[in-house]
N, C-alpha and C positions, 0 to 999 in steps of 0.2 A: 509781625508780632515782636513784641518786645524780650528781653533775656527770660523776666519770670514768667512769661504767656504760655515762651516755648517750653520752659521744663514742665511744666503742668500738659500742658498738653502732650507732651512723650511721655510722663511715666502717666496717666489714666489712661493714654491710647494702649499704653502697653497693660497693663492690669485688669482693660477692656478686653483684648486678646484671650488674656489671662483668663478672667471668668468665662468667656464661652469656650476656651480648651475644656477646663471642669466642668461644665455643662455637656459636653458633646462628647465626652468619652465615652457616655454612655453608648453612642449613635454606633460605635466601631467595640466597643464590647457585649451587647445585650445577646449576640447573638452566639457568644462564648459563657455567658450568664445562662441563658435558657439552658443548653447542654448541661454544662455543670450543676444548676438546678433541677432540670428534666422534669421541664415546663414548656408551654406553649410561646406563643407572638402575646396571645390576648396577658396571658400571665405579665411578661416581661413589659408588655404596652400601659401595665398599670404600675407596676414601678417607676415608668419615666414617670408617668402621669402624678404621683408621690414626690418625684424629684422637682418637679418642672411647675406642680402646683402651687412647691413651697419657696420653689426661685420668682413666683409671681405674688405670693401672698406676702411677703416680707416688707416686700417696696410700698404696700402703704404705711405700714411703722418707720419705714429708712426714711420717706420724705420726710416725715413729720419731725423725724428725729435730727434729723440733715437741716432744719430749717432751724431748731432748737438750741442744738451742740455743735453745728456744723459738719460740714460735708467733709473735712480732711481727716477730723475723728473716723467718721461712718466708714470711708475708706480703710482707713487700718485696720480697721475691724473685722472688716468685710475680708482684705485679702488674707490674714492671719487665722480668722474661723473658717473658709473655705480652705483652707491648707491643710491645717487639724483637721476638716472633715474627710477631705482627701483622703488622709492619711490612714481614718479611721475604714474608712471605702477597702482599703486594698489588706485591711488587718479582720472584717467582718468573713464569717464563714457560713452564716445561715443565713435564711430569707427574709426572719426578721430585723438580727443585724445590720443586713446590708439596707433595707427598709430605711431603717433609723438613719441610719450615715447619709443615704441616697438627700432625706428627708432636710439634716441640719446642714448639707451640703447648697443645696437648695436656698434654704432661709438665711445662709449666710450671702451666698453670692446675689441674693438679691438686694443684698443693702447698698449695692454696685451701680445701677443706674440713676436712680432718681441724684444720690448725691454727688456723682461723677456731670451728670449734666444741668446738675444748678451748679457748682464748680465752674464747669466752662463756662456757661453764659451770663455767671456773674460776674468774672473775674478775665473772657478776654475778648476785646474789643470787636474783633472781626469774626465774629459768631460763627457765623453760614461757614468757612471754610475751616475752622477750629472743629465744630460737629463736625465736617467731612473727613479731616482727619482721624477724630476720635475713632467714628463711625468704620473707617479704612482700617483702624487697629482692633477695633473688632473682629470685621471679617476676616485678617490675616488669621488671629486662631482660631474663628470658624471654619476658615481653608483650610489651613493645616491640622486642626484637628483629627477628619478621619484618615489622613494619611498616617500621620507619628501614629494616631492612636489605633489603626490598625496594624502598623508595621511592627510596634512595641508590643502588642495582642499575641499576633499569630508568631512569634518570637519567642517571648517570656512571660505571656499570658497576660489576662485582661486586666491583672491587680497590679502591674507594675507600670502601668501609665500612672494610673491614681499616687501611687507611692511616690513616683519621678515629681508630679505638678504639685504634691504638697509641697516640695525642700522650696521649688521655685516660689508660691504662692507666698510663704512664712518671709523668706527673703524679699521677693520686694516687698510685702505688709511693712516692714523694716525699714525698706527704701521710701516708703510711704512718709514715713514722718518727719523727715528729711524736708515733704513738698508743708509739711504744718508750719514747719519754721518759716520757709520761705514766702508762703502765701502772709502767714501773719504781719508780716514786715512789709508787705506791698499793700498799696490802696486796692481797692476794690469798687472798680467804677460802677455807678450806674448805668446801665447801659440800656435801658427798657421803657418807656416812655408808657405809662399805663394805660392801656387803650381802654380798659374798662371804665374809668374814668370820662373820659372822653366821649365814646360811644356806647353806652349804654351798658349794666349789667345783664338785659335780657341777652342782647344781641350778643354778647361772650359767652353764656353760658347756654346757648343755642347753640353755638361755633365749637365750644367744646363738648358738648353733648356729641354731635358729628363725627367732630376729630375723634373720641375716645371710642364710639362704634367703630370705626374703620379700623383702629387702633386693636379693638379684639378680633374683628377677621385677618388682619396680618396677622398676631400669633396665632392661629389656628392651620393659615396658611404656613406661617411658618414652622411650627412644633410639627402640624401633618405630614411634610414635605421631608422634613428634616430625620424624621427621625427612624427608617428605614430606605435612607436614599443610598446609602455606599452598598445596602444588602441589593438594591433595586439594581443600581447600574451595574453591579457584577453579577446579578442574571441576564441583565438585558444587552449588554454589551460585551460582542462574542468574542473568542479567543484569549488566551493568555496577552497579558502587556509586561515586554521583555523579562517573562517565566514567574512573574511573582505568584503569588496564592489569590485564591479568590478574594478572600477579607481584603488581602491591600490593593487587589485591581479595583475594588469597589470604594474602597479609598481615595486611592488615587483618582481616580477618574470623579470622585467629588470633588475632592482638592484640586485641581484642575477648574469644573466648572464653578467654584464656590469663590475662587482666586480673582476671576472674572468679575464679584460684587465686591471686591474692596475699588476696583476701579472705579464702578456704580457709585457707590457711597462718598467718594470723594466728589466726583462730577454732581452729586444731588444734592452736596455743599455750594459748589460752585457756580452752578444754576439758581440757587434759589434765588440770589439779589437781582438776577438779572432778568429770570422770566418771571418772578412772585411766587412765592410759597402755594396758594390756592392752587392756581392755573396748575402750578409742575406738578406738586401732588397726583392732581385727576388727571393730567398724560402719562406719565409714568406707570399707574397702578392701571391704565386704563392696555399701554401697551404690553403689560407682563400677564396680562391673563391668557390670553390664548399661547403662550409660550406654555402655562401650565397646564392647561389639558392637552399638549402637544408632546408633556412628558411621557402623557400615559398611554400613548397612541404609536411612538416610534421608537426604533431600538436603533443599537450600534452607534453608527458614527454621528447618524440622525438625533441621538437621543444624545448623544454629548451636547452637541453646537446647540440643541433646543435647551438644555441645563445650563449653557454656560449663558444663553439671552435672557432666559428666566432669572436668574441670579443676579447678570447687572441691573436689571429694570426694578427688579424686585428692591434688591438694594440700596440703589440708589433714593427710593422710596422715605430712607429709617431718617434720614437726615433733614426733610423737608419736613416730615411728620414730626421731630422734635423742636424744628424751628417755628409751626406751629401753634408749639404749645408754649415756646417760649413769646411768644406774640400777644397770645390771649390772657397770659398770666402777668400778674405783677411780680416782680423780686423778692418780696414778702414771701410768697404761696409757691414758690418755682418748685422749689423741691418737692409739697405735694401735691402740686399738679402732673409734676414727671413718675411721683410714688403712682396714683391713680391710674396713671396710663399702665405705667409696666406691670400694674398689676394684673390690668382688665386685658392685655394683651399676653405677658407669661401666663397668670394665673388660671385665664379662663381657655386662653390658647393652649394650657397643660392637657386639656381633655384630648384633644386629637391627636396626644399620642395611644389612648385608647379605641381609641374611633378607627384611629390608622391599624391597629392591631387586630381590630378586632376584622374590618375592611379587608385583612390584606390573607385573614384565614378563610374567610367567605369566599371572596370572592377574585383575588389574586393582588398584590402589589399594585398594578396602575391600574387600578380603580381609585383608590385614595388618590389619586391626581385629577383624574375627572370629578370627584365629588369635591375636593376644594377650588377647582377650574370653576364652581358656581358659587365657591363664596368669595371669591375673584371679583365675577361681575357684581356683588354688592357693594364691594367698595367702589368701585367705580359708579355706579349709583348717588353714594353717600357723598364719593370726592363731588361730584358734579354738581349737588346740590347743595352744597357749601359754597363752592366756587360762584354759583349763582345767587346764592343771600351775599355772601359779602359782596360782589358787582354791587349789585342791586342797593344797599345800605354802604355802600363805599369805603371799604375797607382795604381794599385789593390794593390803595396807593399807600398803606402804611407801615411799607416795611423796611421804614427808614434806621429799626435799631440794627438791621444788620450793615451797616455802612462801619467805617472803618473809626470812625469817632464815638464818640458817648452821646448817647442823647439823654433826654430829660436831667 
């Protein structure tokens, strides 16, 4: 990569980070939220659902607007209004309050993906391992999330994470405009060679009809998974880990298996040019399902090393699926094609954090693993049947824009 490749790709990999810290604080405080409310799981399972609906509905305005104003705009936007909402998070005292904040916290941080990843694929040559990187700075504060943010919780309470990631979020928002100058000044390759063009607009938007199904069972799997798993593994995995409290062993031991998918994410960059986006897709999603009904089935040491393979497979996943879309779309449309997805993927993936709440008061915690371990096998379904129209209509050898030059 070249000098302005790399800076663009460090500070979005880092502001990637960044937005799922603010997203996931919730995951290591709701359950300091219910108490202090003196409310249920179902209660608290519908505030994520509030937060995570409005972190999915956002992204069809952020593409549109990313494609409009540009994407280095949307970005500063994005980290400076999710900062102020932060901020507002750890200053609310009711349940409406917090509602509210939870809510513009939400609709800010989703102006985060779609214009972070027309960004990268317009702007740097070697796609597939740029996504992986990006992808990798992700999960680093998705890993670290419920660790800081339970160790910061059970410390000085669940308002002084929110407090701490505003000063950061306002600060790089700052640093953000620094990458406006710079991107301005550098060309901006073509890099995409329009396959709709080429091959037909039925055959694309068949291709993306697919991609974007599968696109809502990962969030589903993902928001379900997520968002009672540090309360999961510190039931499920016995004894104290060197004397902490329960909130941070349950942390920890996500942080830990969740550490495991930035590795994923990277390698599902790295794979893609070499096995084809189609094919890795439908093994990958096809190997992480039975890891996930395996969460719900084992404990202890069993139930770490099944979270920590569930994790890589799962995420190495996010990387093939954005290359994807970047495949099917022209440059024009990039941003909202990636709005659409994050939408139909946060948006409608928001509900199973009520589904998970409402799952986990019925009928125990790992149940929600078995009932998303079946919408597991759909996407494995869907990848396979994609993977088979494109063979079939020959599309499988076109994924020449991920090479290391410009095409078209």
């Amino acid at each position: 990569m070249e000098a302005h490749e790399r800076r663009i790709v460090a500070l979005t990999s880092s502001a990637h980070g960044l937005i799922h810290i603010f997203m996931l604080l919730f995951i290591t405080a709701n359950i300091l939220m219910a108490k202090e409310l003196g409310v249920g799981l179902f209660y608290i399972g519908n505030l994520g659902t509030i937060s995570y609906f409005a972190f999915g509905l956002g992204a069809l305005p952020a593409g549109f607007l990313s494609d409009r104003i540009g994407s280095h705009r949307i970005i500063t936007l994005c980290l400076i209004g999710a900062g102020a909402s932060s901020f507002f998070i750890s200053r609310s005292r009711g349940p409406v309050g917090l509602a509210i904040s939870l809510a513009c916290l939400g609709v800010f941080a989703s102006l985060y993906h779609p214009a972070a990843l027309s960004l990268i694929s317009s702007t740097v040559k070697q796609r597939g391992k740029a996504l992986g990187i990006h992808g990798g700075g992700g999960n680093v504060g998705l890993a670290l999330s419920p660790l800081i943010g339970g160790f910061i919780a059970s410390h000085y309470g669940w308002r002084a994470g929110y407090f701490i990631f505003s000063l950061v979020g306002i600060a790089l928002g700052i640093m953000s405009i620094r990458l406006k100058t710079l991107s301005r000044h550098q060309p901006q390759p073509e890099i995409h060679s329009d396959k709709a063009k080429s091959g037909g607009f039925r055959d694309v938007a068949l291709f993306l009809c697919l991609i974007y199904m599968v696109q809502i069972l990962i969030g589903l799997i993902y928001r379900g998974s997520m968002v009672f798993l540090p309360t999961y593994l510190a039931e499920k995995v016995g004894g104290q880990l060197w004397g902490t409290e329960q909130i941070v062993k349950g942390g920890l031991v996500a942080t830990a298996a969740l550490l495991v998918g930035v590795v994923g994410q990277y390698l599902g960059g790295v794979w893609s040019p070499r096995i084809g986006l189609e094919k890795l897709w439908f093994i990958l999603l096809t190997i992480a399902t039975p890891f996930l009904f395996l969460i719900g089935l084992t404990t202890n040491t069993g139930l770490i090393i099944v979270a920590m393979a569930f994790a890589f497979f799962h995420f190495s996943c996010q990387p093939v699926g954005n290359g994807l879309i970047a495949k099917y779309t022209s440059s024009r449309i990039r941003s909202r094609g990636y709005g659409i997805s994050f939408f139909l993927s946060a948006g409608v993936g928001s509900f199973a954090s009520s589904l998970a709440g409402w799952l986990g008061e019925r009928s125990g915690l790992s149940r929600i693993f078995v009932v998303l371990g079946i919408f597991a096998i759909m996407t494995s379904v869907l990848a396979i049947t994609l993977l088979i129209l494109a063979r079939k209509r020959g599309y499988l050898k076109r994924d020449a824009y991920l090479s290391t030059e410009p095409q078209g």
